[in-house]
N, C-alpha and C positions, 0 to 999 in steps of 0.2 A: 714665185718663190725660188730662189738660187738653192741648188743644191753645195754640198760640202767641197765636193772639186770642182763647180765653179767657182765660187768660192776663194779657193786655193788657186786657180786660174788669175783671178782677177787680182789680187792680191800679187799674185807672182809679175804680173804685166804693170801694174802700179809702181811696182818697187824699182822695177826695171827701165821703166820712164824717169823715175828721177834721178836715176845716175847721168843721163846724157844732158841734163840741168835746162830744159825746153820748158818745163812745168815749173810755176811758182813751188817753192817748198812745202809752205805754207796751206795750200793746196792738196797735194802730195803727204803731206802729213796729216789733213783732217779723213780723206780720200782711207788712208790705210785705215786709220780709226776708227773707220764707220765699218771699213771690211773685217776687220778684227773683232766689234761688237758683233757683225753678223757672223763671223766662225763662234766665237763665244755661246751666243746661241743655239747654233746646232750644235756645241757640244754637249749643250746642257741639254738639248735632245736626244742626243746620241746617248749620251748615259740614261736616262731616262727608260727607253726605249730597252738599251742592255738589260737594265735593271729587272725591267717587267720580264724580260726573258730566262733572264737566271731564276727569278719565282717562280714563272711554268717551270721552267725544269724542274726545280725542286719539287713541286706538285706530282709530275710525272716520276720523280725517283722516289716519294714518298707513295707511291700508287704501284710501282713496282716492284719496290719492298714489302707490300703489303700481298698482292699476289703472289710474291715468291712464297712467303712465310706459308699462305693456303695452298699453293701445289707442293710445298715439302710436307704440310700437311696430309694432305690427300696421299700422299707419294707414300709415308712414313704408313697409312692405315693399310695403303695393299699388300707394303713390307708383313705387316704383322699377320694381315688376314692370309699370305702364302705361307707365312710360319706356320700358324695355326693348322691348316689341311693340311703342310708335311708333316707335321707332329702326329696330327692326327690319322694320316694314313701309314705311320709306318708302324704307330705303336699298334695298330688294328690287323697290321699286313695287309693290308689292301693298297698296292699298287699302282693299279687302273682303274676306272672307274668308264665305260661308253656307252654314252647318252646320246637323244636326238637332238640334244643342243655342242653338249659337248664331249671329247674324249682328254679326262684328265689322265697324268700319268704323270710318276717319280722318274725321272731322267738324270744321267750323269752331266755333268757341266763338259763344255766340249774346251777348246784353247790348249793353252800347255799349261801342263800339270803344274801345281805350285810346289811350290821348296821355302824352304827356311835357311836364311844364311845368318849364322855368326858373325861377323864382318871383322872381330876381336881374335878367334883362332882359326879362320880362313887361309890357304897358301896363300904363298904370294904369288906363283901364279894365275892365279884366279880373279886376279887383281886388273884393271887397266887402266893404262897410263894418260893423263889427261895434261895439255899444256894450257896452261889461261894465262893472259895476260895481267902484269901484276901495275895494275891501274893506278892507284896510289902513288909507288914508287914512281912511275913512269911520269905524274903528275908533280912530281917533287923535281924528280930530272929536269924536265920540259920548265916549271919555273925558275929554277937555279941559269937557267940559260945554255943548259944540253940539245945540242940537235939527235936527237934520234928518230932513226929512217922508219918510218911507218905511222911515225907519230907526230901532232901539233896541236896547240894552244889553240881553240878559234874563238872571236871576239864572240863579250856575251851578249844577250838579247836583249829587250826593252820592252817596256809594258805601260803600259797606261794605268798611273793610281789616280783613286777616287776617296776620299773621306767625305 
């Protein structure tokens, strides 16, 4: 069985035998036809084959999804059961707790200290200055037929549709 770029091989050396006009046309024309039926084929294979693969994955992103939801689950009950014991140790004053399993204890959080910023009556020094490139604009330039230096147009891609 030919694979897709044999295929594309043979079809490419067919094609190119009848320009030098050695092969009856006729010939050369049933010759492509039959290599075209067989890409035809594998493409209906190929899609085929995608097809079954885009399902797994969907299976697998539905499978996913479904374990994420149970470890935010899980995640969301340790949340609460640590609420629970600091609430419960601090309204008790009980601090520490040292066992032969374990030494619990109320700790300060370490990092830098948090703040609260206004961002409305903030100085302006406080403030940093950011330059971004104004993409839109520069996509309106570039198609009006502007050259500017850092920037181009590049041709778009192609994709393979299926209905």
């Amino acid at each position: 069985m030919n694979t897709l770029y044999d295929l594309t091989g043979n079809w490419k050396t067919v094609y190119q035998l009848s320009t030098d006009g050695t092969i009856d046309p006729e010939t050369i024309a049933d010759t492509l036809d039959s290599i075209n039926e067989a890409i035809e084929d594998k493409a209906i294979g190929y899609v085929k084959v995608w097809k079954q693969i885009e399902a797994d994955a969907d299976v697998i992103d539905a499978e996913i999804k479904r374990l994420t939801e149970r470890r935010n689950s899980y995640n969301a009950n340790v949340k609460q059961l640590k609420a629970r014991l600091m609430q419960a140790m601090e309204e008790t004053n009980n601090t520490k707790f040292k066992t032969p399993l374990f030494t619990i204890s109320i700790q300060g959080n370490g990092g830098k200290q948090p703040m609260a910023i206004d961002e409305k009556k903030l100085q302006a020094d406080a403030f940093k200055t950011v330059y971004l490139p104004d993409k839109d604009a520069t996509y309106k330039r570039l198609q009006a037929g502007e050259k500017i230096v850092g920037a181009e147009l590049l041709p778009r891609g192609k994709h393979i549709g299926v209905r």
